[in-house]
C-alpha positions as CSV (number, residue, x, y, z in Angstrom):
1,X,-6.4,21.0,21.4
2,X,-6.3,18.1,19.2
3,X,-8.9,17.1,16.9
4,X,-10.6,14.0,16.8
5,X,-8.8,13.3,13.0
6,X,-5.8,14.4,14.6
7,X,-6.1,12.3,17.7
8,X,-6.8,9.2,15.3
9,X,-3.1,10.1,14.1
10,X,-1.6,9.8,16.7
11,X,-3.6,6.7,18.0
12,X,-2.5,5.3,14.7
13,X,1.6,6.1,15.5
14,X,1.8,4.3,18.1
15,X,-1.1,1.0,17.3
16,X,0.5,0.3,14.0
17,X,3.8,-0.4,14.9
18,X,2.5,-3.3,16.8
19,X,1.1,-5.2,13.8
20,X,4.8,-6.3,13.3
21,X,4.3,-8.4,16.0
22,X,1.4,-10.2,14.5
23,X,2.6,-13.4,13.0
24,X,3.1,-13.7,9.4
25,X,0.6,-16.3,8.9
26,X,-1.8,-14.3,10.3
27,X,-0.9,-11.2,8.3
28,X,-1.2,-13.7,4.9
29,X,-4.3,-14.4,5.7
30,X,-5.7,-11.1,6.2
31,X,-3.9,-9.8,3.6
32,X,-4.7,-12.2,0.7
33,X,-8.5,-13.1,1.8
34,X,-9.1,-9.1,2.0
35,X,-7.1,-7.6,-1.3
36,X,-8.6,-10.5,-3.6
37,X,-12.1,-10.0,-2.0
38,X,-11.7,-6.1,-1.9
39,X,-10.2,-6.2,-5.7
40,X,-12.2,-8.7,-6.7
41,X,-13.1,-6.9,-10.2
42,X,-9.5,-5.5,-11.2
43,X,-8.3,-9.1,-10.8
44,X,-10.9,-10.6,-12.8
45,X,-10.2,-8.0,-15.6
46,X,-6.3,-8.9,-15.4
47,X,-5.8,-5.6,-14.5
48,X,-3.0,-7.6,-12.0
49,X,-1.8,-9.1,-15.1
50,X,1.4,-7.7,-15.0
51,X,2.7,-9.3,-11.9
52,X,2.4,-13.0,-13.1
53,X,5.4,-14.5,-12.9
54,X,6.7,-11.6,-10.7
55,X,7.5,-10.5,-7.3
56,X,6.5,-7.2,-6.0
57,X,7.9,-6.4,-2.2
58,X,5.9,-3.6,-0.7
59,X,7.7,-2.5,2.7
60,X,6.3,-0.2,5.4
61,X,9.2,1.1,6.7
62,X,8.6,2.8,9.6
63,X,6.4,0.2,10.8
64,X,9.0,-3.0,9.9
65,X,6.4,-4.5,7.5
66,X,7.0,-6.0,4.2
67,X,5.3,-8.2,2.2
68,X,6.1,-10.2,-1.2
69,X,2.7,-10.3,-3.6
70,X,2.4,-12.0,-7.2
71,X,-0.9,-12.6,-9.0
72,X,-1.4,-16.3,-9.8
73,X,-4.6,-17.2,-11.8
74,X,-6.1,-13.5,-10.9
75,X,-5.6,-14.2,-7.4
76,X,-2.7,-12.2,-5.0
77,X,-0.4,-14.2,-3.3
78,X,1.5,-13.2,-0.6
79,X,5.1,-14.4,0.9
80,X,7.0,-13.4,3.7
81,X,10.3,-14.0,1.1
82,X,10.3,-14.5,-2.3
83,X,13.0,-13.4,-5.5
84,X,11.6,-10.5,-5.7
85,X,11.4,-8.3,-9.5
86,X,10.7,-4.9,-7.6
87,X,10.3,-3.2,-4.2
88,X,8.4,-0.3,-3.4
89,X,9.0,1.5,0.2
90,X,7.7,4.1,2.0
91,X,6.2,5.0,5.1
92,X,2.5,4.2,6.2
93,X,1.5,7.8,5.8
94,X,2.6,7.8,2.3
95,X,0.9,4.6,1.4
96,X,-2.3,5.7,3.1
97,X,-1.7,9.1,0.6
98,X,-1.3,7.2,-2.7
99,X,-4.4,4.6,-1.7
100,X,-6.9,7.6,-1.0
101,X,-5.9,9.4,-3.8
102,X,-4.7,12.9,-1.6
103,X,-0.8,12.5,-2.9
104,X,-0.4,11.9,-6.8
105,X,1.8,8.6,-7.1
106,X,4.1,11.1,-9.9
107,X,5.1,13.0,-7.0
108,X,5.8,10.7,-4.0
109,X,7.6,9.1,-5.9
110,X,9.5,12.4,-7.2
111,X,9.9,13.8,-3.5
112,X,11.4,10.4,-2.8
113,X,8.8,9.7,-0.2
114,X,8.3,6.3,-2.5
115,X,11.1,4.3,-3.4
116,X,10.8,2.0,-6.7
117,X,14.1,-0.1,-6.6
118,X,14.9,-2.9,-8.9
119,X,13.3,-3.5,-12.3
120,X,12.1,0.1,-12.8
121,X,9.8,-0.3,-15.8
122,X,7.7,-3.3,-13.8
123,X,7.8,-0.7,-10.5
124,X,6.0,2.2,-13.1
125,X,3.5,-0.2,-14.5
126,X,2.8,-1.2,-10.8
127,X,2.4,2.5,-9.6
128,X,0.3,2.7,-12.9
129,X,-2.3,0.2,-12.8
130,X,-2.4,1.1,-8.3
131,X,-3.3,5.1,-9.9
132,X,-5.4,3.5,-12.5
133,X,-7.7,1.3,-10.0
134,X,-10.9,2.6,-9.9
135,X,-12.2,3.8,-6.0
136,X,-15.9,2.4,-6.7
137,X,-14.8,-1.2,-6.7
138,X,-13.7,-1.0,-2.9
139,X,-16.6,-1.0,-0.3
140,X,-17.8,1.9,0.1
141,X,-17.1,2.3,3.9
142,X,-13.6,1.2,3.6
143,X,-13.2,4.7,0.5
144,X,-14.7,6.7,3.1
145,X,-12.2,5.8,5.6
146,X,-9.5,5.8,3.7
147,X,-10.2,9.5,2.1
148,X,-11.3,10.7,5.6
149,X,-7.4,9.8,6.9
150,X,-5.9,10.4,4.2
151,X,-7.0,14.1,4.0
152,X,-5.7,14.3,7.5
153,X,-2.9,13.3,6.5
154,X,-2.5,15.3,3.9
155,X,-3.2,18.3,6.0
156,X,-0.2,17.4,8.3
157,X,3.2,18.6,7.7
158,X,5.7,16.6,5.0
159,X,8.0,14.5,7.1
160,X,10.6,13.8,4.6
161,X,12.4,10.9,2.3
162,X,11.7,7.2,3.3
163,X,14.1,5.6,6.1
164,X,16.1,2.8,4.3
């Protein structure tokens, strides 16, 4: 019998594929209005410093996602295509991994479950300053979710290198 964390898994298989069907505009919007209000503090530090004037692409592969950010006057923008500096891919598991902190960044990155490709240095201070961020600035209900999946998740068995 399946637990309730693991049923959530499964829930979350087959719901999150759909938000590739949400339109991009819509995504932007969410995506923007949420990270700068969520990271509010890093930002204002210039924590994010290191991606003016650059492109990051994060892709969700096995859900089709992928987004291009840059930090413009300690705000993150968000593109659906831009000329991007670096990518980093992997799958929603091992994002959900590396933002809870149940998965060092040092060794999904190792096992190839996250790909850095293009201008490597720029990738490592990303993966850097995402390991640096400090859990306290996020809402507390949103850490508590995020560690409660992501130690299911952690509990589950390895599925692999990402999908290209």
């Amino acid at each position: 019998m399946l637990s309730p964390r693991e049923g959530l898994l499964r829930l979350a298989d087959r719901v999150l594929p759909l938000t590739a069907r949400v339109p991009f505009l819509v995504q932007r919007v969410a995506l923007e209005r949420s990270l700068n209000r969520a990271l509010a503090e890093p930002l204002g530090e210039g924590a994010f410093d290191v991606l003016n004037g650059h492109w990051l692409r994060l892709e969700v592969a096995d859900l089709g996602l992928a987004w291009c950010l840059t930090c413009e006057r300690q705000h993150l923008r968000i593109a659906a295509q831009a000329p991007v500096d670096v990518t980093i891919r992997g799958n929603w598991r091992e994002f959900l991994l590396l933002a809870s902190r149940h998965e060092d960044p040092d060794t999904l990155f190792f096992r190839r479950r996250l790909v850095i490709e293009g201008d490597t240095e720029l990738g490592l201070a990303i993966k850097n300053l995402i390991d640096s961020l400090d859990p306290d600035t996020l809402p507390a209900w949103l850490w508590k979710a995020m560690q409660t999946a992501g130690a299911e998740v952690a509990r589950q068995p390895v599925t692999g290198a990402v999908a290209r």
